[in-house]
LUMDRENSE-117690 format. One record per atom (N, C-alpha, C): z, y, x. Coordinates in steps of 0.001 Angstrom, whole numbers, padded with zeros to 6 digits, always signed. Layout:
<rs>
ZYX/...
</rs>
This chain:
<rs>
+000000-001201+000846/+000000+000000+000000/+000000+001244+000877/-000980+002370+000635/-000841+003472+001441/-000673+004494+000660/+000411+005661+001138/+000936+006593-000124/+000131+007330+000334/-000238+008384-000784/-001582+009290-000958/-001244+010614-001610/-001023+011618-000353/-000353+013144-001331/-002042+013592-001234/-002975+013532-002447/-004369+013884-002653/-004517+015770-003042/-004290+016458-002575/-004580+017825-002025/-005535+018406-001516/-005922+019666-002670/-007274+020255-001500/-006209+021859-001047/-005101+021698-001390/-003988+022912-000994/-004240+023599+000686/-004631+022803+001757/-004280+022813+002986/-005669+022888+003254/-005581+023081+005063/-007249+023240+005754/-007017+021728+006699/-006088+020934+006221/-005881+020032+007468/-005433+018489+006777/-005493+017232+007600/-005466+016295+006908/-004592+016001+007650/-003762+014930+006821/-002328+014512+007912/-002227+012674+007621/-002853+012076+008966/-002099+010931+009227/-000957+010270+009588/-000236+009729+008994/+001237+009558+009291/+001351+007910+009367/+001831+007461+010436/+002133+006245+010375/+003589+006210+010755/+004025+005526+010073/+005795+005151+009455/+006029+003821+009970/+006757+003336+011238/+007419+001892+011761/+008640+001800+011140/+008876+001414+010683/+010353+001025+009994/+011179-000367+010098/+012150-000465+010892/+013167-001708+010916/+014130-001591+010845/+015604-002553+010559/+016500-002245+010304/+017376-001502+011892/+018254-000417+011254/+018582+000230+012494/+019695-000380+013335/+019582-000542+014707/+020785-001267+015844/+021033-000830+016887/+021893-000490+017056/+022546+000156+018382/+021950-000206+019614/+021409-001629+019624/+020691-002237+021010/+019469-001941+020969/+018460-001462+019769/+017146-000562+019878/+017040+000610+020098/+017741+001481+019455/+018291+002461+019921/+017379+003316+020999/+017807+003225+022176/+016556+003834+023289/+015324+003501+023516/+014937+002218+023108/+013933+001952+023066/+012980+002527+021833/+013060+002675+020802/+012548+002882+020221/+012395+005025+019878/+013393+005300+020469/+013136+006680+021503/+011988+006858+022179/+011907+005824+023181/+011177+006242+024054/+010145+005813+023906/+009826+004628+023238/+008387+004502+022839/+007403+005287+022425/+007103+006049+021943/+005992+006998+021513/+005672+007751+023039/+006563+007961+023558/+006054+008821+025024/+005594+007446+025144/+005954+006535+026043/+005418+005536+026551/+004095+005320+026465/+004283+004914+025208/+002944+004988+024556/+001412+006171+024618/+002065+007321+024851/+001106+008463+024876/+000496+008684+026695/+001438+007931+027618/+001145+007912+028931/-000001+007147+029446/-000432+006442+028938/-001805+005906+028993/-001995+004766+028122/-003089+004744+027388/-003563+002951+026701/-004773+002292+027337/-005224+001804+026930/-006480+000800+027354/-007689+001735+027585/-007827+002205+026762/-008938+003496+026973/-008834+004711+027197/-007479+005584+027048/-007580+006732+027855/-006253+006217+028919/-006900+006710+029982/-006077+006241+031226/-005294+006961+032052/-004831+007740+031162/-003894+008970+031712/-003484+009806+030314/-002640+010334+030602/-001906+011221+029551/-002921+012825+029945/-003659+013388+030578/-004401+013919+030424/-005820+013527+029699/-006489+012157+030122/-007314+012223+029267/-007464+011872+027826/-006021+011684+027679/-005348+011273+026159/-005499+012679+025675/-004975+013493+026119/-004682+014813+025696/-006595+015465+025702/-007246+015125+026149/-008705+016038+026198/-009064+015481+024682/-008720+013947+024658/-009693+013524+023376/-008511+013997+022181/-007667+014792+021907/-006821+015597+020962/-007913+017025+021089/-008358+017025+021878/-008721+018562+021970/-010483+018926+021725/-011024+016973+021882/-012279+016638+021296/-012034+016631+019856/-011039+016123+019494/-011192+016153+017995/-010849+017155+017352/-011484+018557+017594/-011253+020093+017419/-009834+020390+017008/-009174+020301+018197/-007719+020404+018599/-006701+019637+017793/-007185+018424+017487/-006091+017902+016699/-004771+018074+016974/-003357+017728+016338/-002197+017427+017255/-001596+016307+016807/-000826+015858+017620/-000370+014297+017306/+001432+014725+017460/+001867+014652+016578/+003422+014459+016875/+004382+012976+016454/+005603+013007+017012/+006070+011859+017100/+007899+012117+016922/+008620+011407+016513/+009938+011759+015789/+010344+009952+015788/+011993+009853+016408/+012081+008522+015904/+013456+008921+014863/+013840+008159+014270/+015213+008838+013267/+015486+008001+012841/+016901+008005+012190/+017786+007104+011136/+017687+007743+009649/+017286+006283+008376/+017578+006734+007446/+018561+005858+006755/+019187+006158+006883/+020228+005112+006188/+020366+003749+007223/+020026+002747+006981/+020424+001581+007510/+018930+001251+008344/+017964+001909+008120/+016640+001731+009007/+016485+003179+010337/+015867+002588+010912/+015388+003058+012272/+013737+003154+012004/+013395+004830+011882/+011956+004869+011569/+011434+005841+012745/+009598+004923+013142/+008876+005870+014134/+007952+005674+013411/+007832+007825+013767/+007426+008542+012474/+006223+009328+013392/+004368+008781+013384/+003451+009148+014480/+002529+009922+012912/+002581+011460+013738/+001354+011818+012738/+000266+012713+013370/-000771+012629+013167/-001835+013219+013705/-002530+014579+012800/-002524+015531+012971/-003306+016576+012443/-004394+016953+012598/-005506+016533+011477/-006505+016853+011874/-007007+017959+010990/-008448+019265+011559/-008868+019650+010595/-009681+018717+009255/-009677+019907+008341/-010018+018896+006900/-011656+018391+007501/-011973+017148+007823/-013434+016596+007887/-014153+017682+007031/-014363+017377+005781/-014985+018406+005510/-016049+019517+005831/-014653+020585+006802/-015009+021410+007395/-015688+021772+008544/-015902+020319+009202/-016268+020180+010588/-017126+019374+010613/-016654+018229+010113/-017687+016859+010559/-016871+015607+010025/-017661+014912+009028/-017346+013992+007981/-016675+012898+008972/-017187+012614+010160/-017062+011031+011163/-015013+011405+011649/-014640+012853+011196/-013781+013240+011699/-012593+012393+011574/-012205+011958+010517/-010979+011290+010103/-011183+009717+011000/-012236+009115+010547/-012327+007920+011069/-011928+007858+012343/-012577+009013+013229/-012363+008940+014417/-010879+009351+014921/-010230+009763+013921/-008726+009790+014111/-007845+008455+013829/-008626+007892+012997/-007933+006535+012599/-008338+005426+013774/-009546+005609+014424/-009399+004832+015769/-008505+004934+016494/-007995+006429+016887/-007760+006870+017864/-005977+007038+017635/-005524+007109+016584/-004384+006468+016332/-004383+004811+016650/-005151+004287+016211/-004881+002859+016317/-004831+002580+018013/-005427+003007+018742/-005365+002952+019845/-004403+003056+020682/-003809+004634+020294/-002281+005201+020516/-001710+003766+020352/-001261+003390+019237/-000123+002119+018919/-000614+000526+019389/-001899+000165+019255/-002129-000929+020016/-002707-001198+021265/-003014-000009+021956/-004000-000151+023185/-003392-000539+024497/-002742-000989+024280/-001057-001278+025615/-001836-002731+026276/-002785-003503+027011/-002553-004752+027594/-001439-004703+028359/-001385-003819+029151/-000278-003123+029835/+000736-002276+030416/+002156-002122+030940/+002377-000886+030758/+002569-000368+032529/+002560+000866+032758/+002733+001000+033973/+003995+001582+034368/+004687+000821+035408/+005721+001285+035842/+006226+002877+035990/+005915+003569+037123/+005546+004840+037323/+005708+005723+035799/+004641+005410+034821/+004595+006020+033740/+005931+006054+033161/+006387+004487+032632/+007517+004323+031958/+008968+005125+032917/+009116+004814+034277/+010161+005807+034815/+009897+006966+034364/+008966+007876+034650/+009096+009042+034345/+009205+009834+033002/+009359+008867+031739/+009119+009332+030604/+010663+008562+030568/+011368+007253+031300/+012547+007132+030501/+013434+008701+031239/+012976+009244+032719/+013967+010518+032822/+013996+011732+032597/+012635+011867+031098/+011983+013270+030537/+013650+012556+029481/+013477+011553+028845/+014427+011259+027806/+016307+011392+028036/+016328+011087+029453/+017397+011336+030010/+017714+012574+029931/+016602+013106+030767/+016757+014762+030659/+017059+015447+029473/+016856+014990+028223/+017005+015508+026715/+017932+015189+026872/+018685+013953+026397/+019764+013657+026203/+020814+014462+026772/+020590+014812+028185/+021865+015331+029147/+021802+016752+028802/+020280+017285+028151/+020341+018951+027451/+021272+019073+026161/+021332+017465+025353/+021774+018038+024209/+023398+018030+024208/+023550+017284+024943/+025119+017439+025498/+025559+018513+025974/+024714+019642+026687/+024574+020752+027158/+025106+021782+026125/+024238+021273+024868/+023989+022412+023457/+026101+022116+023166/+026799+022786+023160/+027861+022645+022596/+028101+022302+021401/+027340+023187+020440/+027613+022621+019234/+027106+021558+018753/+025728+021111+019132/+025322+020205+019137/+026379+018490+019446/+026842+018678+020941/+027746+017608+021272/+029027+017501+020484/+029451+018622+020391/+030608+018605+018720/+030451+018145+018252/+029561+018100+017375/+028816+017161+016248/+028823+015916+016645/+028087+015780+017697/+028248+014051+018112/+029368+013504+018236/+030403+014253+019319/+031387+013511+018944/+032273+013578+017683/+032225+014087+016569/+032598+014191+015510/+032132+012612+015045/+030962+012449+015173/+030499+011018+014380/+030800+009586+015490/+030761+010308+016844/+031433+009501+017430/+033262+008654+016944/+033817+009705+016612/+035236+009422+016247/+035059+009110+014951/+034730+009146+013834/+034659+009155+012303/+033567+007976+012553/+032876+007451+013096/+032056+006084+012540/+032239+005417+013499/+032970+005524+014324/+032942+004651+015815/+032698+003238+015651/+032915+002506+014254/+032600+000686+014516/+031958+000797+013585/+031161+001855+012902/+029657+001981+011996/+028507+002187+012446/+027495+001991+011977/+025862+002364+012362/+025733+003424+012523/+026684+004536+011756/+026505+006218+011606/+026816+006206+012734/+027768+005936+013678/+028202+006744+014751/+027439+006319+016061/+026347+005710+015710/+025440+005349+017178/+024221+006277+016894/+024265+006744+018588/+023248+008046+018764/+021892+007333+018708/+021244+008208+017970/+019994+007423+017571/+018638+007462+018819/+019002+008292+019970/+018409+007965+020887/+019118+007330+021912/+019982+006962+022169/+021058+005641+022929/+021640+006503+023574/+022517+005847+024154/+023168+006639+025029/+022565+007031+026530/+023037+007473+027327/+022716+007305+028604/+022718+006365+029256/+024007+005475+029310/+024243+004408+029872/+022944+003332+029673/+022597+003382+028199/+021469+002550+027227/+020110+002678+027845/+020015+003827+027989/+018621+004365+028570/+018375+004053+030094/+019334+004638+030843/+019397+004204+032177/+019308+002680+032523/+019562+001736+031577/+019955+000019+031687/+018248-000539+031454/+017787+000433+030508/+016438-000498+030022/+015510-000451+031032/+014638-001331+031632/+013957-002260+032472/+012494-001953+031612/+011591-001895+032389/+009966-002057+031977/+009692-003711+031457/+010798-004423+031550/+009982-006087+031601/+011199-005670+029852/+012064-005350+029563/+012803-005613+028493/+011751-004464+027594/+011596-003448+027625/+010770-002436+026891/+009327-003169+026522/+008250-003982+027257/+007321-004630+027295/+008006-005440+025973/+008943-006288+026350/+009226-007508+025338/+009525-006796+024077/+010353-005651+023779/+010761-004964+022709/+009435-004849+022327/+008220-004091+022908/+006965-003522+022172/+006445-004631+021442/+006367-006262+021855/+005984-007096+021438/+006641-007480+020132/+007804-007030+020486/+008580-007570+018939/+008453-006120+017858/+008181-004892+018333/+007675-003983+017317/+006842-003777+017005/+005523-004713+017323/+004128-005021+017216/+004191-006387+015796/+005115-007165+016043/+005336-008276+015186/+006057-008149+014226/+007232-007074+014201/+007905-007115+013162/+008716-005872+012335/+008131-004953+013469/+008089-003681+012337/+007134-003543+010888/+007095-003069+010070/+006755-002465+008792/+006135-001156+008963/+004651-001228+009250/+004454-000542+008625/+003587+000455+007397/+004034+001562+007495/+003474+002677+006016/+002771+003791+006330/+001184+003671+005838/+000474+005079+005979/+000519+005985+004855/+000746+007186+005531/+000912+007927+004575/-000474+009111+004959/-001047+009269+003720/-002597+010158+004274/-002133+011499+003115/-002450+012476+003903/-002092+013933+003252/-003140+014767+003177/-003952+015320+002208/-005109+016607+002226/-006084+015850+001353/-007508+016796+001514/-008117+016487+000786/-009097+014874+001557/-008169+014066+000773/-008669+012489+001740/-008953+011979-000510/-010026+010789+000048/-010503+010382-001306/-010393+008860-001049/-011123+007638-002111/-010808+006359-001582/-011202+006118-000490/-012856+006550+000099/-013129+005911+000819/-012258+005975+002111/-011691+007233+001836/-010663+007557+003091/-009372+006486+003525/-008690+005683+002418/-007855+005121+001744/-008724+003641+002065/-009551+003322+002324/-010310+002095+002421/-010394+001685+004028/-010941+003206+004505/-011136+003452+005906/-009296+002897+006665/-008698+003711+005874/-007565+003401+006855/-006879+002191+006301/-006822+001618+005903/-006916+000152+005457/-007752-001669+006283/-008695-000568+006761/-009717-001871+007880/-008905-001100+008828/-008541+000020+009445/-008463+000073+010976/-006683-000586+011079/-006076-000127+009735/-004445-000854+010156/-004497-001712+009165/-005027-002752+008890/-004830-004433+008166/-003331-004347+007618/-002376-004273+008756/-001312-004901+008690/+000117-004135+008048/-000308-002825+007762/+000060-002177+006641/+000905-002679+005385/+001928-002438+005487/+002566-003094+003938/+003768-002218+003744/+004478-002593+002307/+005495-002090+001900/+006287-003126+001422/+007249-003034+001754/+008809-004512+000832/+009470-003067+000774/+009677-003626-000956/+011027-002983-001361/+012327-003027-000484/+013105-002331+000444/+014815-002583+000870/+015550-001636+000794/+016999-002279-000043/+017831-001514+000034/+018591-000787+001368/+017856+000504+001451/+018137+001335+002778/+019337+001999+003356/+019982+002089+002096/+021147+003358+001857/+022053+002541+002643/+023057+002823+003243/+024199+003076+004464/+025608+002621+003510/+026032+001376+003013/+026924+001462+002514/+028361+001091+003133/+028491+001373+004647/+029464+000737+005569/+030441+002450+005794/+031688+002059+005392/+032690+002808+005411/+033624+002548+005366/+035128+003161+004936/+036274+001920+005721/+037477+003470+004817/+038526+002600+004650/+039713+003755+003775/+040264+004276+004643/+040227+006068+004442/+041001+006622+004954/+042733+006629+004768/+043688+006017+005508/+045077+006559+005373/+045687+007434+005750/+044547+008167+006583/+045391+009467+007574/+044089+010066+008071/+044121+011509+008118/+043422+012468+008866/+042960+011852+010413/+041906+012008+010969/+042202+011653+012394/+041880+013127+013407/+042372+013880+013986/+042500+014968+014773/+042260+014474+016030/+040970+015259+016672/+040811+014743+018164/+040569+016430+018457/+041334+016660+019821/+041174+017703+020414/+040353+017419+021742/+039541+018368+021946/+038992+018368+023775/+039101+019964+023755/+039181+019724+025311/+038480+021421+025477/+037481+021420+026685/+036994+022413+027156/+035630+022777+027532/+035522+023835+027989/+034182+024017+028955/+034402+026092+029967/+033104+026402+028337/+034055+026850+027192/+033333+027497+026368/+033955+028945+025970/+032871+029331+025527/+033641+031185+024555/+034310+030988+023474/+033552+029726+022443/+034006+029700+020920/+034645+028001+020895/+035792+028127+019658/+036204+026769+019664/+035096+026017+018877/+034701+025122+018867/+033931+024277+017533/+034903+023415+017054/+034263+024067+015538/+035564+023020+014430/+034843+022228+013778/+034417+021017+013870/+034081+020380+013152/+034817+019529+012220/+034102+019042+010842/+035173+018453+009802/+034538+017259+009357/+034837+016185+008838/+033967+014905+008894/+034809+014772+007214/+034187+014377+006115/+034693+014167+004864/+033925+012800+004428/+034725+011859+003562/+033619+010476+003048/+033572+011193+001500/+032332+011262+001217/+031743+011227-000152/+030835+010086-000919/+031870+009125-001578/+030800+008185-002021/+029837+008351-003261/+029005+009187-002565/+027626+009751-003876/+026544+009637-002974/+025778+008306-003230/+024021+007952-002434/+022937+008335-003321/+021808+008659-002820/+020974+009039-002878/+020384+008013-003917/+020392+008652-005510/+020161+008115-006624/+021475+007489-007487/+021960+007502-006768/+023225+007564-007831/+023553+008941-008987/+024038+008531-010054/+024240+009663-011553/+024575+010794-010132/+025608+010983-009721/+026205+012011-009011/+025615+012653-008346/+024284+011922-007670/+023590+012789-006457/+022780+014229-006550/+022619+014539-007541/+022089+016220-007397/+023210+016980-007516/+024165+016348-008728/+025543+017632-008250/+026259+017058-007112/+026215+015948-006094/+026849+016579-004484/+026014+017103-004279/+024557+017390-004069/+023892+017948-003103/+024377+019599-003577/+024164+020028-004937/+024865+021536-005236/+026518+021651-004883/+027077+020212-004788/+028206+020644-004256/+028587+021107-003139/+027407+019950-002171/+027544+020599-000419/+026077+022617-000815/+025711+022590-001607/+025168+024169-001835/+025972+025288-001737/+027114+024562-002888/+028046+026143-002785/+028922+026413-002009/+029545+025013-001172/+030434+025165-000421/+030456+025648+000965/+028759+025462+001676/+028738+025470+002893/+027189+025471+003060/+026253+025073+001888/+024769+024995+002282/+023916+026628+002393/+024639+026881+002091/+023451+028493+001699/+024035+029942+002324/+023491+030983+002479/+024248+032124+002570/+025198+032647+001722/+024880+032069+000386/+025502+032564-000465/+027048+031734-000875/+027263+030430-000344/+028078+029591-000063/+029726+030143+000337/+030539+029275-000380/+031761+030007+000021/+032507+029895+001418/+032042+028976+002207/+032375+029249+003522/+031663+030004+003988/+030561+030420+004150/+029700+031476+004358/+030523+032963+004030/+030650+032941+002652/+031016+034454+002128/+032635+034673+002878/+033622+033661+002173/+035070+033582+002960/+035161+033525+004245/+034770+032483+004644/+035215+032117+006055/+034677+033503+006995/+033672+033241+006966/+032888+034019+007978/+032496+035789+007394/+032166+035921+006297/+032068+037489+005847/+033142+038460+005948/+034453+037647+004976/+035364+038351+004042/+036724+038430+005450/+036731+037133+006113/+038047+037257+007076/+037409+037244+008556/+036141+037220+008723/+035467+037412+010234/+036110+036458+011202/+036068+034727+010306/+036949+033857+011208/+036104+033329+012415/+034791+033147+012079/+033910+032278+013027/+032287+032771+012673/+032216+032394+013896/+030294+032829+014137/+029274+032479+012990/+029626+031209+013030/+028835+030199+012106/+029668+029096+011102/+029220+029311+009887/+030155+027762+009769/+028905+027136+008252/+028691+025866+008133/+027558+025392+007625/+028067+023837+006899/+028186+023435+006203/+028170+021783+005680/+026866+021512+005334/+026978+020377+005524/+026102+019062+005353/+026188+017823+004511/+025604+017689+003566/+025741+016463+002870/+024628+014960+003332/+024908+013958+003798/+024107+012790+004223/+024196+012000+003126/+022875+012196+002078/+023103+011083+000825/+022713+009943+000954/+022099+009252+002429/+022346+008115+002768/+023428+006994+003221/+024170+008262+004004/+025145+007301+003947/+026776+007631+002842/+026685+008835+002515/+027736+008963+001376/+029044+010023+002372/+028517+010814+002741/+029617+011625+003565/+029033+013229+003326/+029822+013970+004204/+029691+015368+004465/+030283+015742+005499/+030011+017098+006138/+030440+017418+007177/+030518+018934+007607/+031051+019309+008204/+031157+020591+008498/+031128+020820+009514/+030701+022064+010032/+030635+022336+011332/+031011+024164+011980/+031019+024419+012613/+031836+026084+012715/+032002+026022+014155/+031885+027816+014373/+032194+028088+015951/+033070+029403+015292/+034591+028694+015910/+035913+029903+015277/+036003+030476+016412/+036817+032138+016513/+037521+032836+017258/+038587+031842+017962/+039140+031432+019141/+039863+030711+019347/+041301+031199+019187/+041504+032529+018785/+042251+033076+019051/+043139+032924+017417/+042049+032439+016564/+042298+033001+015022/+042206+031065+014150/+042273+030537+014989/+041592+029430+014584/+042872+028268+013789/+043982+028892+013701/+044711+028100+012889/+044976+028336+011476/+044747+030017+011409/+044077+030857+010227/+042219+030294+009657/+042195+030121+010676/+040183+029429+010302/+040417+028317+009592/+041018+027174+009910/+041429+025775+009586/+042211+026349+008185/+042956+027306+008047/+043600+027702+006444/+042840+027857+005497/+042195+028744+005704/+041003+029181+004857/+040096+028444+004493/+039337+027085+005447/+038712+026485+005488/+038951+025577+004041/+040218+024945+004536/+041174+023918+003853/+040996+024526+002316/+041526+025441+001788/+041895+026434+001234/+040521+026094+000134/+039445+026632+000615/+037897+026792-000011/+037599+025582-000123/+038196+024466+000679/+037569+023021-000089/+038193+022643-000545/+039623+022964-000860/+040890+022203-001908/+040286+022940-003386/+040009+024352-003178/+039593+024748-004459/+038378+024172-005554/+037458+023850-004490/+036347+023004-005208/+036210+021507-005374/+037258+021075-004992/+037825+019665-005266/+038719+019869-006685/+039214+020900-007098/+040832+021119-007958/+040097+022001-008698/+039610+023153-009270/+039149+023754-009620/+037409+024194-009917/+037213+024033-011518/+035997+024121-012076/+035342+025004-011561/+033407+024671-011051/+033388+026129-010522/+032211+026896-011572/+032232+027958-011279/+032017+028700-012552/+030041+028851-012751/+029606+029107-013806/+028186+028971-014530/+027372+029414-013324/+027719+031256-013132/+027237+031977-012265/+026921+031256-010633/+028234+030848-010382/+028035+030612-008777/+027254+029382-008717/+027361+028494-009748/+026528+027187-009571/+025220+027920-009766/+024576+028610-010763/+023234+028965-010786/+022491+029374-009901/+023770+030348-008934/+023265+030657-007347/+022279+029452-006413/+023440+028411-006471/+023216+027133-005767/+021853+026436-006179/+022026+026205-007957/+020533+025818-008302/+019276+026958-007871/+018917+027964-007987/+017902+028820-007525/+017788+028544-006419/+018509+028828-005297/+018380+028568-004121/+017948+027156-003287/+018428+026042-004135/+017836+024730-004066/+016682+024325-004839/+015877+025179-005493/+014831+024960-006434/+014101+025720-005644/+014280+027215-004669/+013247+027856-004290/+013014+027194-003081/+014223+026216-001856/+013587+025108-001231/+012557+024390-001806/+013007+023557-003090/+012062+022613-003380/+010810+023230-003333/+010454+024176-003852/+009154+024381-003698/+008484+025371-002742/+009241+025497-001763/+008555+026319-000156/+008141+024808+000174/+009014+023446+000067/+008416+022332+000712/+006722+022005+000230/+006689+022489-000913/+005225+022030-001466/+003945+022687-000366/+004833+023895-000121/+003774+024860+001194/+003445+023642+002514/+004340+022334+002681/+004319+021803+003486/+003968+020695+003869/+002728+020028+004407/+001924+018704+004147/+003626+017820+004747/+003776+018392+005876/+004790+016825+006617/+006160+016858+005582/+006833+017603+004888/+007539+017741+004037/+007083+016986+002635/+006009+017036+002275/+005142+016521+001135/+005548+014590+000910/+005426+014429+002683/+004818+013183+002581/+006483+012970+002692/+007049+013324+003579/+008239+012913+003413/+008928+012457+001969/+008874+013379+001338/+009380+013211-000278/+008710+012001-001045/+007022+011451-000270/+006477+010747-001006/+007453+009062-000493/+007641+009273+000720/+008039+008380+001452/+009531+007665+001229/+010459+008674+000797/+011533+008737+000480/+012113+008017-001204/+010485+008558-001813/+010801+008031-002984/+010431+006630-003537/+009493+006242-002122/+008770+004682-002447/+010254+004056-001925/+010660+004495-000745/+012047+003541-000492/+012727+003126-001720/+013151+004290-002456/+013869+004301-003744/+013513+003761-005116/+012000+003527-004576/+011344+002911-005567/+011588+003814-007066/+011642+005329-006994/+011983+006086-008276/+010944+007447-007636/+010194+007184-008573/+008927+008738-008004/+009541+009737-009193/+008946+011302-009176/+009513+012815-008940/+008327+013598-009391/+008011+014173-010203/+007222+014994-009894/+008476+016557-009519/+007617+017319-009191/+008699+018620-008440/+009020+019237-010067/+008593+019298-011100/+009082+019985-012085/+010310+018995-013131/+010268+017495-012582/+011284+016633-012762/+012437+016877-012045/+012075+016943-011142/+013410+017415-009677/+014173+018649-010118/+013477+019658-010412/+013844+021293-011116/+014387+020589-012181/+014510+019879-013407/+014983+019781-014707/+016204+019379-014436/+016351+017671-012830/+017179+017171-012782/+018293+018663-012359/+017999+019617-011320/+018774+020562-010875/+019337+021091-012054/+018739+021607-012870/+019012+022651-014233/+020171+022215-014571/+019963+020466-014813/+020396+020205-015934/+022175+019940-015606/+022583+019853-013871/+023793+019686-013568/+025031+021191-013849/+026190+020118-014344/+027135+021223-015115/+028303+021106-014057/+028883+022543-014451/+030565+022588-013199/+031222+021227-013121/+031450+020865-014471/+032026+019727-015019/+031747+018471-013603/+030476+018363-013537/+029856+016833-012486/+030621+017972-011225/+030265+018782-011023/+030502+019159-009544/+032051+018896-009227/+032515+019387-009712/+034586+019024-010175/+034418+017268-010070/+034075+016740-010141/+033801+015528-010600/+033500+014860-009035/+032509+015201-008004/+032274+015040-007398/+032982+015137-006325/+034144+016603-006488/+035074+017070-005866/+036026+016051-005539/+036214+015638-006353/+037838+014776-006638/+037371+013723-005856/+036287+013438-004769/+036051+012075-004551/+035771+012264-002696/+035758+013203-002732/+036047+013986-001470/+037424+013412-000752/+037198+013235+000486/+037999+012644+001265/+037984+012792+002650/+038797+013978+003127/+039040+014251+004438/+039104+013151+005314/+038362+012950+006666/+038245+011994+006929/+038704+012065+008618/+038048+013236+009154/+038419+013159+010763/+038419+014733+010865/+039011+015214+011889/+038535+016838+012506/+038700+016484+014324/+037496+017292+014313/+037533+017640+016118/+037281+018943+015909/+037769+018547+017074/+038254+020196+017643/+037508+020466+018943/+036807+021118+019586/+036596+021521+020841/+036586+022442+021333/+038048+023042+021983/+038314+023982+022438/+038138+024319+024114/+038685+026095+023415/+037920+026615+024868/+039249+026346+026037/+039039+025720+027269/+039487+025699+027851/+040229+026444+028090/+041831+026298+028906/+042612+027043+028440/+043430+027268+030279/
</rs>
């Protein structure tokens, strides 16, 4: 089955090929680093430059590449941009659908040299994002709050992970993600059957199985867990880790998503307005709702100086929307503002397909003026509702060295 967002909206056509397996801590880097690997030479272009000329033969196509967690799967996510055939030259697409296929099967072999230097471009990320402060907050936030779950493994491995993997173990992995990944094309623009036929002979092996994806591994909180570090930083980072059991299609799931709206998603949000406007506690402060796996999270860079007052206030604004109904007005905020997302995404082919992609998992399709009704139609009542199920779960702290 190949999903089909059929559009003459755009000037550009979007091939997307979707690998999907279940996600494991021991794939992990490998499946990181594969797409570079892969882009360093195949059977027919024999260098990552002349890979890159025939992107620039096919009137500048671009090829991007993303590996990620959705829930309980591990997806590599290869899409190619091309202009609309059409506009250029009808042979155009096809010749992208070779030339993808090539990308992913053209490997007889891999070359040493290549693979070092792309596993220490990946190293090198890794050791930047540890760099990013707030960024590594975050990690270790899920580090401590999922530590014997799937959530809390970094989805590009660790260092240790990366540094361990071998060209003869990466070779054997490609063989087994050649055999037993899944995967899903997704074709975006103005593409018709024959287009849909075309990419069908060049990837045969194309399919979809229904699986339940969603993340249902979590564990009872009896106690807060508080981890302090500190660090040569300016600002403390407060991060907050909460379990929310509301997944993605469950009755509950549009009022958490307006619940993580008013509390922390938007400008207009009450940690936004409180925290940070009204008492000038911290730089930034933002929540997050993950409706895959059933949590939320928070994140903030406080005054270090003010930060036991930050943690009050904080507390304070989420005890209220756990305990207290919230009112017509401020929810309507939340819906507008999550309805005028929904449809900036329509401006967006890789956003498009995403939603198409998301909803075959779920096996429950959307049109965008269904999605708007489902928003409308949520009352204070569900959000209160949603509240009460909220469950403080961990806080880190990373303070400024002292």
């Amino acid at each position: 089955m190949i999903l089909v967002d059929q559009t003459k909206k755009f000037k550009t056509v979007l091939i997307t090929l979707k690998f999907k397996a279940e996600a494991s801590r021991e794939t992990f880097a490998f499946r990181t680093l594969l797409p570079s690997v892969l882009r360093a030479k195949t059977n027919l272009y024999k260098n990552r430059k002349v890979f890159n000329e025939k992107l620039e033969e096919m009137y500048s196509a671009s090829l991007t590449s993303n590996t990620n967690k959705i829930g309980r799967l591990s997806v590599i996510h290869l899409q190619l941009k091309l202009v609309n055939p059409v506009l250029v030259d009808e042979a155009l697409f096809e010749e992208g659908l070779k030339f993808m296929r090539e990308y992913v099967y053209g490997h007889n072999q891999f070359s040493q040299k290549d693979f070092e230097v792309e596993k220490r471009l990946l190293l090198e990320e890794v050791i930047s994002k540890e760099n990013d402060k707030t960024r590594y907050a975050l990690t270790r936030l899920f580090d401590e709050m999922s530590k014997d779950e799937l959530y809390g493994a970094r989805v590009a491995g660790t260092k240790e992970q990366i540094e361990a993997l071998t060209l003869a173990q990466f070779k054997k992995s490609y063989q087994s993600f050649l055999k037993n990944d899944e995967l899903q094309i997704i074709l975006s623009g103005d593409v018709n059957e024959a287009h849909v036929k075309l990419a069908e002979t060049y990837f045969p092996n194309a399919s979809f199985n229904q699986t339940d994806f969603l993340d249902y591994e979590t564990k009872s909180v009896e106690s807060v867990t508080e981890i302090i570090e500190q660090d040569k930083i300016s600002q403390t980072k407060l991060n907050i880790g909460y379990r929310l059991p509301v997944r993605q299609g469950d009755s509950l799931h549009t009022a958490a998503v307006l619940f993580n709206a008013a509390l922390g998603g938007y400008v207009h949000s009450r940690l936004f307005l409180n925290v940070r406007e009204k008492h000038s506690l911290c730089y930034y402060i933002s929540s997050v709702y993950d409706a895959y796996k059933g949590l939320m999270f928070l994140y903030s860079g406080v005054d270090a100086k003010r930060l036991d007052l930050a943690i009050k206030v904080i507390d304070d604004e989420v005890n209220k929307m756990m305990t207290i109904k919230i009112s017509e007005k401020e929810l309507n905020l939340s819906k507008q503002a999550l309805i005028n997302d929904l449809k900036e995404s329509e401006d967006s082919q890789g956003a498009r397909q995403n939603v198409l992609y998301i909803q075959a998992l779920l096996n429950k399709k959307a049109t965008l003026e269904e999605r708007i009704a489902k928003i409308n139609a949520v009352t204070p009542e569900q959000l209160l509702e949603v509240g009460k199920l909220l469950v403080k779960d961990t806080v880190y702290l990373l303070d400024v060295e002292r």
